[in-house]
N, C-alpha and C positions, 0 to 999 in steps of 0.2 A: 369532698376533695381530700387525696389521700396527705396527709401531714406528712412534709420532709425530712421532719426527726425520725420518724418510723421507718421512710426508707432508707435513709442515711443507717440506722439500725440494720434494716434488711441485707445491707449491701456487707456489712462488716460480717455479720453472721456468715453470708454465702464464701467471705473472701477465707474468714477462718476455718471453713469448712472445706475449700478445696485444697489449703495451704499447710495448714497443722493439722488434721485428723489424719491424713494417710501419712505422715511423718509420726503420729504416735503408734497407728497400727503396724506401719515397720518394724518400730521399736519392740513392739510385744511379740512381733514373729522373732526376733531375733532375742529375747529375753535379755532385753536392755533396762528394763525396771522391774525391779523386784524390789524386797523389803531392804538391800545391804545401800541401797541408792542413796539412801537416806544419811550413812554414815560414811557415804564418797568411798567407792574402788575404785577413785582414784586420788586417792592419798600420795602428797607433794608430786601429785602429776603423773603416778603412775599410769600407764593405759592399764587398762582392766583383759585380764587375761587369763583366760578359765579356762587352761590347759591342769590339769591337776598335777600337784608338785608329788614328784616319786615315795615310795616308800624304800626304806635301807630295808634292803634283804641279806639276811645270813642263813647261808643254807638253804635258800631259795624260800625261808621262812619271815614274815615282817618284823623287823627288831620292836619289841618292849622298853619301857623302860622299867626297870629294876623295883621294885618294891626299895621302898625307904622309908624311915620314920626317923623327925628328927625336930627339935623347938626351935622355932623362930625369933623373930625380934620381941615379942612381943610376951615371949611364955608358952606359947600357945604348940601343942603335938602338931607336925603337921606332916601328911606320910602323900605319897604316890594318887592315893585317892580322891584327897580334895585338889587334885588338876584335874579329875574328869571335869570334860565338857568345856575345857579351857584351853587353846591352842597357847603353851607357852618355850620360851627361854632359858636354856639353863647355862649355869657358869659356874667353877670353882675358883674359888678368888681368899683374899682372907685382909682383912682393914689395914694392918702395918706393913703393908705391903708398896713399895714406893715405885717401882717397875713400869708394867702393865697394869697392873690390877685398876689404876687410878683413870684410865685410859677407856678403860673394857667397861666401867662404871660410869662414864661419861659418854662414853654411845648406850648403853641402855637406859640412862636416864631421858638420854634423848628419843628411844623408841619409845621407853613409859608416855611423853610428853606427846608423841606424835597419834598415840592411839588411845588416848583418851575418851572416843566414843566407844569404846568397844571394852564391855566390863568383862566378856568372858578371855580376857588376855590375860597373861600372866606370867611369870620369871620367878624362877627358884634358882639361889644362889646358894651354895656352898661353902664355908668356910672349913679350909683345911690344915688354920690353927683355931681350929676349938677350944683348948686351954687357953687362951689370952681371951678369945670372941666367945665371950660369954655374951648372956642375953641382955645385959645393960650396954654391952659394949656395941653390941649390933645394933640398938635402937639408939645408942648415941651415931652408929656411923650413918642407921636410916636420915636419922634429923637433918643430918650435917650436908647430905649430900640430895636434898630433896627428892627422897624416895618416899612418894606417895600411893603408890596405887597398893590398894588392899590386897592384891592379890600378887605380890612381892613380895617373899619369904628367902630373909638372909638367917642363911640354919646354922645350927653346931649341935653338936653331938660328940660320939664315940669316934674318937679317929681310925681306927681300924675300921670301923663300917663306913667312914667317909671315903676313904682312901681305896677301900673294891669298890664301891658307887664309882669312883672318877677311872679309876684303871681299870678295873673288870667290866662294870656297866656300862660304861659307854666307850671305853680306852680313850679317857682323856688323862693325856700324862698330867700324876702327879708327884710328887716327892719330899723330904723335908732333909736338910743335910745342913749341917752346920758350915760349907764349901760355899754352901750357895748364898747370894744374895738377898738379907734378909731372912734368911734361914731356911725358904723354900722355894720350891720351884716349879711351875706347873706350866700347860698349854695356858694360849692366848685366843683360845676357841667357845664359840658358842656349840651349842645342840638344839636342834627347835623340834619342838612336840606336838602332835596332834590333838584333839578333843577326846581320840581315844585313844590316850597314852603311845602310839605307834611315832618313834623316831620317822622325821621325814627330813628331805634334802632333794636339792636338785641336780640332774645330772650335768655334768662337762661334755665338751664337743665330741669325746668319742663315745658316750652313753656311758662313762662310769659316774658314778655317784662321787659327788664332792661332800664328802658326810660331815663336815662344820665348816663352821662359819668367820673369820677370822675377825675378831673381837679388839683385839690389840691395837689396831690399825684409825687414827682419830678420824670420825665420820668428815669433819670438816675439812683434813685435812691431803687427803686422798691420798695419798703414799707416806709412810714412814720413811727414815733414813736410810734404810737395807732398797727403797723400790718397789716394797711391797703394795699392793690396791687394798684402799679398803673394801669391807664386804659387808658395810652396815645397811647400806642402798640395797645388796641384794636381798640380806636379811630380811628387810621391812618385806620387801614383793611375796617374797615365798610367808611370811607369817601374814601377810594379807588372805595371801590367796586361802590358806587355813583357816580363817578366821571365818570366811565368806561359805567355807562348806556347810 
């Protein structure tokens, strides 16, 4: 006599087999799992969307980014090369800076936190008062502002090579003038980077390229006082989507 656990058994096997098996060969026709599954594309709910995010073209050739060498928080040389292979962030900013800067550091502390499965991420910050932001002063502001991911390099160096990195290399306005607040004055812009150093960005409704990201703007709190949107939501989709290539 055939045992009723067995069929009770038999009946569960057939039912998950008409029910869930062609639900997962869907998924694999349509490349819905792959290895990035595992670390959610779809981070705080994004839908997952694998349209590839543009490349900045100047001169109908893919922008670079600039070769640079410069010490970090740490001591440590750290130039253009060790971002291979690492879709990251970049910002010029500088610690006594009471403005933006406090602002632009609190949304990327919030994207460090939000991507924490993903080692090859990463953000290089620029200081562009390097005479005050020395390397004890930059791993005092890391501490302070819980800036943990290793792969986080708040730099100083030569101001003159800092200063064509932010303005030639990528034309992010920079300046220093005793007029200004603080004594200097820069964009409130991100730049985001591929795995092979290639500047990317997405485009606007008429297909031009919106080449940064606007960083100033608190993630939380979705307009500034001018009206502005923030752009740290968008940030995250498009350095997802980088990340996943």
């Amino acid at each position: 006599m055939i045992n009723k656990r067995n069929i009770l058994i038999g009946i569960v096997i057939i039912v998950f087999g008409l029910v869930f098996v062609p639900r997962v060969i869907d998924r694999v026709k349509n490349n819905d799992i792959s290895r990035s599954e595992s670390r959610s594309l779809k981070l705080d709910n994004f839908e997952k969307n694998t349209e590839s995010l543009p490349y900045l073209l100047i001169n109908n050739e893919r922008k670079m980014v600039p070769d640079f060498k410069f010490i970090n928080q740490n001591g440590e040389l750290i130039s253009n090369s060790d971002y291979l292979g690492k879709a990251y962030i970049v910002e010029f900013f500088f610690t006594t800076c009471t403005t933006i800067c406090p602002i632009m550091n609190t949304n990327l502390v919030h994207i460090q936190n939000s991507f924490t499965a993903f080692p090859e991420f990463g953000i290089a910050s620029f200081s562009i008062n390097p005479e005050y932001d020395t390397v004890e002063v930059l791993n005092q502001y890391a501490n302070d502002n819980g800036i943990i991911n290793s792969n986080w390099n708040l730099m100083t160096g030569d101001r003159d090579d800092i200063y064509k990195l932010a303005n030639d290399g990528f034309n992010l306005y920079t300046a220093a003038s005793s007029d200004f607040i603080d004594g200097f004055e820069h964009s409130g812009y991100f730049a985001l980077v591929d795995k092979k150093g290639y500047i990317r960005c997405r485009n606007d409704q008429f297909g031009n390229p919106k080449i940064y990201y606007k960083g100033s703007v608190n993630f939380q709190e979705k307009l500034d006082s001018n009206g502005e949107s923030e752009e740290i939501t968008v940030l995250k989709e498009d350095l997802l989507k980088l990340l996943s290539e």
